[in-house]
C-alpha positions in Angstrom: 37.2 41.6 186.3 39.1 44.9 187.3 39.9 47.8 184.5 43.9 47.3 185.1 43.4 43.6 183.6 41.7 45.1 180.3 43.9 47.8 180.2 46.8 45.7 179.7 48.9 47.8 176.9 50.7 51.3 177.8 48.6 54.3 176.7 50.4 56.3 173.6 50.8 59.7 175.2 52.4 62.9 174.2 52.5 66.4 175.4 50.6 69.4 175.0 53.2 71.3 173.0 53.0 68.2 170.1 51.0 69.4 166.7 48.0 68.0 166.2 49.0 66.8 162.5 51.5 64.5 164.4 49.1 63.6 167.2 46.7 62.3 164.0 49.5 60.6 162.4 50.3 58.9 165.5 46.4 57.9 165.1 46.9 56.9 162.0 49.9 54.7 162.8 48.8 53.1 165.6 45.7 52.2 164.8 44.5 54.1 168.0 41.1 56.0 168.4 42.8 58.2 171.6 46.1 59.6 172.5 46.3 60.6 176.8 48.2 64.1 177.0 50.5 63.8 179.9 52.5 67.5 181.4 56.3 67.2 180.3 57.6 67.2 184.2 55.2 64.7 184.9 54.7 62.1 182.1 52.9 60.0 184.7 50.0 62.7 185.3 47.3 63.1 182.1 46.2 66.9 181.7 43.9 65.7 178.6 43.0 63.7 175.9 42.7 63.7 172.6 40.4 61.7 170.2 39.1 60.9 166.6 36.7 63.2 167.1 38.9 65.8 168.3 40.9 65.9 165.3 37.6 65.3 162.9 36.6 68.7 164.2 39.9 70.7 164.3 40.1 69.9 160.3 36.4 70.5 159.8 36.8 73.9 161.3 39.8 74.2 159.5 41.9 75.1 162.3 45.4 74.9 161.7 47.0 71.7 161.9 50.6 72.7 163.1 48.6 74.4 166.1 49.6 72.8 169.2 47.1 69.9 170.9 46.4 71.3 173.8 44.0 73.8 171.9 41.9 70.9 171.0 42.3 68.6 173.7 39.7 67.3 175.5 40.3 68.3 179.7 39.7 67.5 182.5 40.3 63.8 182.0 37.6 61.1 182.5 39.5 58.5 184.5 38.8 55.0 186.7 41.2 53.4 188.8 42.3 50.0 187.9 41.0 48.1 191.0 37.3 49.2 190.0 35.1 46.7 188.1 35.1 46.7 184.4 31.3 47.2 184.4 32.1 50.7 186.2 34.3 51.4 182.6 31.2 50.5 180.9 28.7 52.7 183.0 31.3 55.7 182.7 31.3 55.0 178.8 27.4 55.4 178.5 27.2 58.6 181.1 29.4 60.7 179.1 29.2 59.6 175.9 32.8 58.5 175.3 34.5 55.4 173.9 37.8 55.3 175.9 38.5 56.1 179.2 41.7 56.4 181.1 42.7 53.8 183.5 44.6 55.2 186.5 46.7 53.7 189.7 46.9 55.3 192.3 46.5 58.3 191.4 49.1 57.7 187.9 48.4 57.0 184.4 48.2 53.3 183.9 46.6 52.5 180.5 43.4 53.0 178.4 40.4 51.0 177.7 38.3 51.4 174.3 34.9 50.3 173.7 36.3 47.7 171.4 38.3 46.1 174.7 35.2 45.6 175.9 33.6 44.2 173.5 36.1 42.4 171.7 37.2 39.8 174.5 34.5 36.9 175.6 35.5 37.0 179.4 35.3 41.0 179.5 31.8 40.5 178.1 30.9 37.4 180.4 31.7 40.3 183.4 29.7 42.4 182.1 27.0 40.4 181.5 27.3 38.7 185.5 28.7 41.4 187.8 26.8 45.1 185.9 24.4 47.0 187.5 21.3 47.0 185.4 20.9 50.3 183.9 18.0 52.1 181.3 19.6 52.2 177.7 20.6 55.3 176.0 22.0 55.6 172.7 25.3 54.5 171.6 28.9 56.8 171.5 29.8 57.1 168.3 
């Protein structure tokens, strides 16, 4: 199964200029654990990313919430085009620690793919399961 099939829904963007109180909100709303920061004259190209974790540490460090994004996002962003495997998501996942990864084609943002895509659908498990490369275990992202 290729990552363009799991990452079937548009990624929630906005730019680097937004707050991070509305990026949070947007969180919030959605129900999303990552928003993909995209460069205003290019809304196709992601300059970062920002995360849960992201804003869990902005407010523990009680930085300022109207501050723009871009001073917490996280860049340069972890991407996979979406004619690789889904089981090279999953590999990228465990590597560096992350639970969503951007999904790229050619070259352009195409969508996003969570931990919970992967586990949350039988047949993205069943390719995991037949088609990944056997790696050691290392502990979970969380």
């Amino acid at each position: 199964m290729k990552a363009e099939v799991v990452a079937r829904k548009p990624p929630i963007t906005a730019t680097p200029d937004a707050r991070i109180k509305d990026i949070a909100k947007i969180m919030a709303e959605r129900k999303i654990g990552l928003v993909v920061i995209v460069d205003k004259n290019q809304p196709d190209y992601a300059v970062g990313v920002v995360s849960e974790k992201d804003i869990v540490k902005a407010v523990a460090n009680n930085l300022d919430l109207n501050r723009p994004v871009k001073e917490i996002m996280t860049s340069p962003v972890i991407t996979v085009e979406g004619s690789e495997p889904v089981w090279t998501v999953a590999r990228i996942m465990r590597q560096h620690n992350i639970r969503h990864v951007v999904v790229t084609r050619g070259g352009k943002l195409y969508g996003v793919i969570s931990i919970r895509d992967l586990v949350g659908e039988e047949s993205v498990l069943r390719s995991l399961v037949e088609y990944g490369e056997p790696e050691e275990h290392r502990p979970s992202a969380d």
